[in-house]
C-alpha positions in Angstrom: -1.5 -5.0 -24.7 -1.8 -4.3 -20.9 -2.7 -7.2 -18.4 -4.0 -5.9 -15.0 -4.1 -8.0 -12.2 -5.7 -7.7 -9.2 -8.0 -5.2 -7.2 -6.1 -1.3 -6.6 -7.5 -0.7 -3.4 -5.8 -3.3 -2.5 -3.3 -5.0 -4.5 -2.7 -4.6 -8.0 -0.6 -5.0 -11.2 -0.4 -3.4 -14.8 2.3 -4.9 -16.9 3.1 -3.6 -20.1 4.5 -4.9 -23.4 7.4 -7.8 -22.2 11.0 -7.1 -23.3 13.9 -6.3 -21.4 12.3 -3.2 -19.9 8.6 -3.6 -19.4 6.4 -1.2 -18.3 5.0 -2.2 -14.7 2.6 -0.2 -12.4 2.1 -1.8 -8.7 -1.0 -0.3 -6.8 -1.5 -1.1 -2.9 -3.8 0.3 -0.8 -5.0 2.7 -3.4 -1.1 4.2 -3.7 0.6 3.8 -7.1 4.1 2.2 -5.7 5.8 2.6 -9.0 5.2 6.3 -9.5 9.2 7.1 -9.2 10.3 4.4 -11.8 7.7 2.1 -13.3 10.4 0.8 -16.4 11.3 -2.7 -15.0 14.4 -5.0 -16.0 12.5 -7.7 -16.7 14.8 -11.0 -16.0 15.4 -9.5 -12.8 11.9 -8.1 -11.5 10.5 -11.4 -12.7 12.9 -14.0 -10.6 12.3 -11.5 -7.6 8.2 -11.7 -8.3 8.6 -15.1 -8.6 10.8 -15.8 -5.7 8.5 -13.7 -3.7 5.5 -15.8 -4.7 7.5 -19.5 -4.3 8.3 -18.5 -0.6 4.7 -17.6 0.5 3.2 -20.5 -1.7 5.6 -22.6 0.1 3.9 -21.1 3.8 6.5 -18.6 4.7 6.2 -15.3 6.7 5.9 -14.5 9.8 3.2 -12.9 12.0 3.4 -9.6 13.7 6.3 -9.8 16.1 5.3 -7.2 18.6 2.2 -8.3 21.0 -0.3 -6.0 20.8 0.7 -4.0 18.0 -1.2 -2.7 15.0 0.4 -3.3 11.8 0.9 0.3 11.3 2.8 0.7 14.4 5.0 -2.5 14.3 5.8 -1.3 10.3 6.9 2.2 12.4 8.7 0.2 14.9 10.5 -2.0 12.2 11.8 0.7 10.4 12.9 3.5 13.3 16.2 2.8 13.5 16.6 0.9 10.0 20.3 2.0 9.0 20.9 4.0 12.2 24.8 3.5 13.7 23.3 2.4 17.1 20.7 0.0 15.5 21.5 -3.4 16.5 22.3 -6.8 15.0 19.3 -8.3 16.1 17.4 -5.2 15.1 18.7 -5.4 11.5 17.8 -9.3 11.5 14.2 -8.5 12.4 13.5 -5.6 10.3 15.0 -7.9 7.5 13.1 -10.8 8.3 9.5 -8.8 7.4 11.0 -6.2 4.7 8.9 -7.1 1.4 9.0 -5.5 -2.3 12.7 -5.6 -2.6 12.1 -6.0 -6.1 14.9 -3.7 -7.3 14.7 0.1 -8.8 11.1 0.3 -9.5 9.8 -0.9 -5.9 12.8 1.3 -4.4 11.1 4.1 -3.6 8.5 2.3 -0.6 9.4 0.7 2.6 7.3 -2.2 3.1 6.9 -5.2 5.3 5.3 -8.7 4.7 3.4 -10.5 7.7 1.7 -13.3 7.3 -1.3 -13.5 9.1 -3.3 -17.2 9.0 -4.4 -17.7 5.0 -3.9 -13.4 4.6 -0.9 -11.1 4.5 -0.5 -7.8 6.1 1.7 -5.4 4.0 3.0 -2.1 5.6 4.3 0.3 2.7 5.4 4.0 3.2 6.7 6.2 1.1 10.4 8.0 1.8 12.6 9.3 -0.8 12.4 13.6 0.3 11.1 14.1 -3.8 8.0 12.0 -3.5 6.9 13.5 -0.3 7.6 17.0 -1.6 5.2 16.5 -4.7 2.5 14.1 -2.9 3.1 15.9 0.9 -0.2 13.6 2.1 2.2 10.8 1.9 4.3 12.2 4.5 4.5 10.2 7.4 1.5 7.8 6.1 2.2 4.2 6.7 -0.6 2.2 4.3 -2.0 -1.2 5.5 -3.5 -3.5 2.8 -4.9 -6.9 4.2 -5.3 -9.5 1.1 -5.9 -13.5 0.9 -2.9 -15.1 0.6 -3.8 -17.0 -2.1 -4.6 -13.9 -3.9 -2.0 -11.9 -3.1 0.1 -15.3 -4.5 -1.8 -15.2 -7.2 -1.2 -12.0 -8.7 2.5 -12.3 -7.8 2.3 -15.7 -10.0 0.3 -13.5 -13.1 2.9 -11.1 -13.1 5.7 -13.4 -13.4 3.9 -14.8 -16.0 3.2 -11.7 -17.9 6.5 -10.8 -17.6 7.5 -14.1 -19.5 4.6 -14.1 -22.3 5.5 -13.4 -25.9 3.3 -10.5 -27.2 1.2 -12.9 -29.3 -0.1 -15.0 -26.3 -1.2 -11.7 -24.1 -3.5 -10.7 -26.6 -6.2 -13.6 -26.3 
């Protein structure tokens, strides 16, 4: 039995049967994320979920670093010169400090960022391995904002962790 969780449009979850792999589909902003690889390792994608969701539970993230900014163009910003031979040190700290959805294989494919914004979060996701753009070329250069209550967002983070751990027998009530 699936569990979804969440809305698509603007965050979402599908997980499959638990086991070592599990079948997991992430949805933001509309996207399917997990289009590339949607097989997860299951004690692995679940401590990341779950660390994810402990750190903003706990009031963690940071706001948009760049004064007058949109998300969109900060997310740009942040990931310019990601990797580059002249980026800096302190260029590689803040582009780490907001990078989100490191989740491991299945959350590979996107480039996103995490800002936390009062009681919401602000996540930037783009796509950028050369494949995906060739087959989905609307993706190409798109950088996709979704705006979500933190509690929710924690929420579903939390419900997938759980889903994850649930014997087959409890996820069909």
């Amino acid at each position: 039995m699936n569990v979804l969780l969440g809305d698509k449009s603007r965050f979402a979850a599908e997980v499959g049967e638990p086991g070592p792999l599990c079948r997991v589909d992430l949805w933001a902003a509309g996207k399917w994320l997990t289009c590339d690889d949607n097989m997860a390792y299951v004690p692995q994608f679940r401590r990341d979920v779950l660390n994810a969701a402990t750190w903003l539970r706990s009031g963690e993230g940071s706001s948009l670093p760049f004064a007058g900014l949109s998300a969109e163009a900060t997310h740009r910003r942040l990931w310019q010169r990601a990797g580059d031979d002249d980026e800096s040190e302190a260029d590689r700290q803040l582009s780490s400090r907001f990078r989100f959805l490191l989740w491991g294989p299945t959350t590979d494919n996107v480039v996103a960022h995490l800002f936390r914004e009062r009681d919401h979060v602000v996540i930037t996701l783009e796509f950028w391995r050369e494949e995906h753009l060739f087959t989905h070329p609307e993706d190409a250069g798109a950088v996709f904002v979704v705006e979500i209550p933190a509690e929710e967002f924690i929420g579903i983070l939390e419900g997938i962790a759980a889903a994850l751990d649930a014997p087959s027998s409890e996820r069909r009530s």
